[in-house]
C-alpha positions as CSV (number, residue, x, y, z in Angstrom):
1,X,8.2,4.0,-2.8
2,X,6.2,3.7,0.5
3,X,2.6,2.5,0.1
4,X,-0.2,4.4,2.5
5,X,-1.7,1.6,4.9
6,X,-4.8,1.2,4.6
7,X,-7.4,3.7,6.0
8,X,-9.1,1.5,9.0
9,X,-12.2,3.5,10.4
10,X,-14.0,2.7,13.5
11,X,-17.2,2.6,15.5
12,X,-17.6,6.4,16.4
13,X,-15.3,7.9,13.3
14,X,-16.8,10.4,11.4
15,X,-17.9,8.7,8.1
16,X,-15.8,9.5,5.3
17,X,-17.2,12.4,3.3
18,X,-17.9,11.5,-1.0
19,X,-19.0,13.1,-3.7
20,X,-19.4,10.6,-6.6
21,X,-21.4,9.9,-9.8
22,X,-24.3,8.3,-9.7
23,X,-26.9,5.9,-11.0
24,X,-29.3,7.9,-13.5
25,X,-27.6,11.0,-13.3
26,X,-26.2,13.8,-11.1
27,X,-23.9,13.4,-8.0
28,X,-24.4,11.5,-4.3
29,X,-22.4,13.0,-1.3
30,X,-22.2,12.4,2.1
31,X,-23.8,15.9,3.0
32,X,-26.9,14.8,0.8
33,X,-27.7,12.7,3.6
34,X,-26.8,15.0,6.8
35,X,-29.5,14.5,10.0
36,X,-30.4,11.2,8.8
37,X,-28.8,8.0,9.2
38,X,-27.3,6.3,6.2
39,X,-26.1,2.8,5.3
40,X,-23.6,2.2,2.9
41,X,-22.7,-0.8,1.4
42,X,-19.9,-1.4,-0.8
43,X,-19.6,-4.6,-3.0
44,X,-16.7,-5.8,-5.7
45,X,-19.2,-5.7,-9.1
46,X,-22.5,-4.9,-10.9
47,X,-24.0,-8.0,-12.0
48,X,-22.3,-11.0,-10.6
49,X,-24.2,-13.3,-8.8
50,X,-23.8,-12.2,-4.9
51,X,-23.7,-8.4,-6.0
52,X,-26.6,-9.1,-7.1
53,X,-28.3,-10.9,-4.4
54,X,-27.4,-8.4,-2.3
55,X,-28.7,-5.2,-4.3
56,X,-31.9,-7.4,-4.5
57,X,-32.4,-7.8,-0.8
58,X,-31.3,-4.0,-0.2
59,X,-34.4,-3.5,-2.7
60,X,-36.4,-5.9,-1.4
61,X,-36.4,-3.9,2.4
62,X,-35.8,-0.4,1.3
63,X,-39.5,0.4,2.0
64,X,-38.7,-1.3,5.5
65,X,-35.1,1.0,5.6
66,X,-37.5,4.1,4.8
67,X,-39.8,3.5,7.4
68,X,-37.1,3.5,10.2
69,X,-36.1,6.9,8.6
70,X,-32.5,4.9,7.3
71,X,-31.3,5.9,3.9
72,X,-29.3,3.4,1.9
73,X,-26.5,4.2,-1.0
74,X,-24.8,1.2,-2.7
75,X,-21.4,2.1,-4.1
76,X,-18.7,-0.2,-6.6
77,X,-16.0,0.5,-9.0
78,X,-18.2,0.5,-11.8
79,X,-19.5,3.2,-14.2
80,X,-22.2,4.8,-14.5
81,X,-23.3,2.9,-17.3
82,X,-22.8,-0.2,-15.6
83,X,-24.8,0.8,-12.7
84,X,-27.7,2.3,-15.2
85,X,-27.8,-1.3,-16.9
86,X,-28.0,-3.1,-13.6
87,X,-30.8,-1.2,-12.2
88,X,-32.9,-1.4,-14.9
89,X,-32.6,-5.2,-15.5
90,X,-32.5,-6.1,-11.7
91,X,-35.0,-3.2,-10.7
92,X,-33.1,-2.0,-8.5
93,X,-34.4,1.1,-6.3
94,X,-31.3,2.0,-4.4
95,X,-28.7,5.1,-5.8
96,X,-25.5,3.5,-7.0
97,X,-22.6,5.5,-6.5
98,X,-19.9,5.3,-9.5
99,X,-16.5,5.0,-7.5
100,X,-14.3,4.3,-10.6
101,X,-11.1,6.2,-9.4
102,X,-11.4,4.1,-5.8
103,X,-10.7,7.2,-3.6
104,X,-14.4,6.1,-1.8
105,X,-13.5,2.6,-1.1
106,X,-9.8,3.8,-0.1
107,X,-11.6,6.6,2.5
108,X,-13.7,3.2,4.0
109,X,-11.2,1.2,3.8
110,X,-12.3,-1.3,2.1
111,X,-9.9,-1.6,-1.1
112,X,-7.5,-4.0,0.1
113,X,-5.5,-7.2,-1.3
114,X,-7.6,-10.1,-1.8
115,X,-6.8,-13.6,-3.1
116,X,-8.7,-15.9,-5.3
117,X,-7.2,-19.8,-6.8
118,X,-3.8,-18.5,-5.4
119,X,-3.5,-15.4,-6.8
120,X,-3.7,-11.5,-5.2
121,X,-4.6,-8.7,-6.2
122,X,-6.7,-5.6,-5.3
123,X,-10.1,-5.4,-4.7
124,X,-13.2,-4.3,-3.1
125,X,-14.1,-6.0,0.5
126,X,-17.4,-6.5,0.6
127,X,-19.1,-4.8,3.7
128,X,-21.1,-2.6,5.2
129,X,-21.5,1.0,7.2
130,X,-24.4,1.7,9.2
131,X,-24.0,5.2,9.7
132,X,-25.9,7.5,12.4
133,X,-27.7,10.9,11.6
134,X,-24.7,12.6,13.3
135,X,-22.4,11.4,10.9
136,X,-20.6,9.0,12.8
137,X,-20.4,5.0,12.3
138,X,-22.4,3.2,14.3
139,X,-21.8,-0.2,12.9
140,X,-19.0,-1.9,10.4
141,X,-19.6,-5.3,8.6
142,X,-16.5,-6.3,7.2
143,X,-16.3,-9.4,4.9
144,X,-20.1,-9.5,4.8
145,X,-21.7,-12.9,3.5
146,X,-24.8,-12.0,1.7
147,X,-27.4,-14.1,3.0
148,X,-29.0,-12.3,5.5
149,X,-27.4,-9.8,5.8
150,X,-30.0,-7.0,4.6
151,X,-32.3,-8.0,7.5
152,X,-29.3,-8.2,9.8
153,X,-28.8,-4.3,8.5
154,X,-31.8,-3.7,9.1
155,X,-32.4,-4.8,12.2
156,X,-29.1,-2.6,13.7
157,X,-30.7,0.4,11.9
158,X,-34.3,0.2,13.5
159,X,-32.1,0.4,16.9
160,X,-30.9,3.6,16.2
């Protein structure tokens, strides 16, 4: 059996189009955010501790994101239900895509081997798209650390 490498998109691909479940209800897809520049952040799980942080700090600037005209969409393997129960106790204001089959995470490239205490085994990188309102990346964070990084987001998407 031959595995597929790994999808590895660049600065200047055309984002890869989705159409997944979301937080609260109803669908997300790329096209729902055509003309207007998008970022997309993917992280490993609801509710663990730098998930978390970093859904909080998205929060925290998404009036700041608006302003600059940006649109943000977090997306994980979770469920629906998952993502319902972290928005509500983290009060969360960013749509949460459901991507429970993976096929989002494969299209980014971001559902690759990882390691942990000596042992592998498939997961979700952490890290980030900035995406511009042709559709086309702008900007990859791979292997984000979550301190800063919202404002360092944010910052690249007020240049656009």
């Amino acid at each position: 059996m031959t595995e597929l490498a790994p999808v590895e998109l660049k600065i200047g691909d055309n984002a890869a189009n989705f159409d997944l479940p979301r937080d609260g209800g109803g669908h997300v897809r790329l096209a729902d955010f055509a003309g207007k520049p998008l970022v997309i952040y993917f992280y490993p799980k609801d509710d663990t501790t730098a998930c978390t942080t970093e859904s909080i700090s998205f929060t925290a600037l998404a009036a700041d994101f608006a302003k600059a005209g940006v649109a943000l969409l977090g997306v994980s393997p979770d469920s629906v239900k998952s993502h319902d129960k972290f928005v509500k106790k983290h009060a969360l204001s960013i749509p949460l895509a459901a991507d429970e089959e993976k096929t989002m995470a494969m299209a980014y490239g971001v559902w690759r081997e990882k390691s942990m205490y000596g042992r592998t085994y498939m997961g979700v990188v952490r890290s980030t798209f900035l995406i511009g309102a042709d559709g086309r990346i702008v900007r990859i964070w791979d292997k984000v650390k979550v301190a800063g990084h919202a404002e360092e987001v944010l910052a690249a998407a007020k240049e656009l």
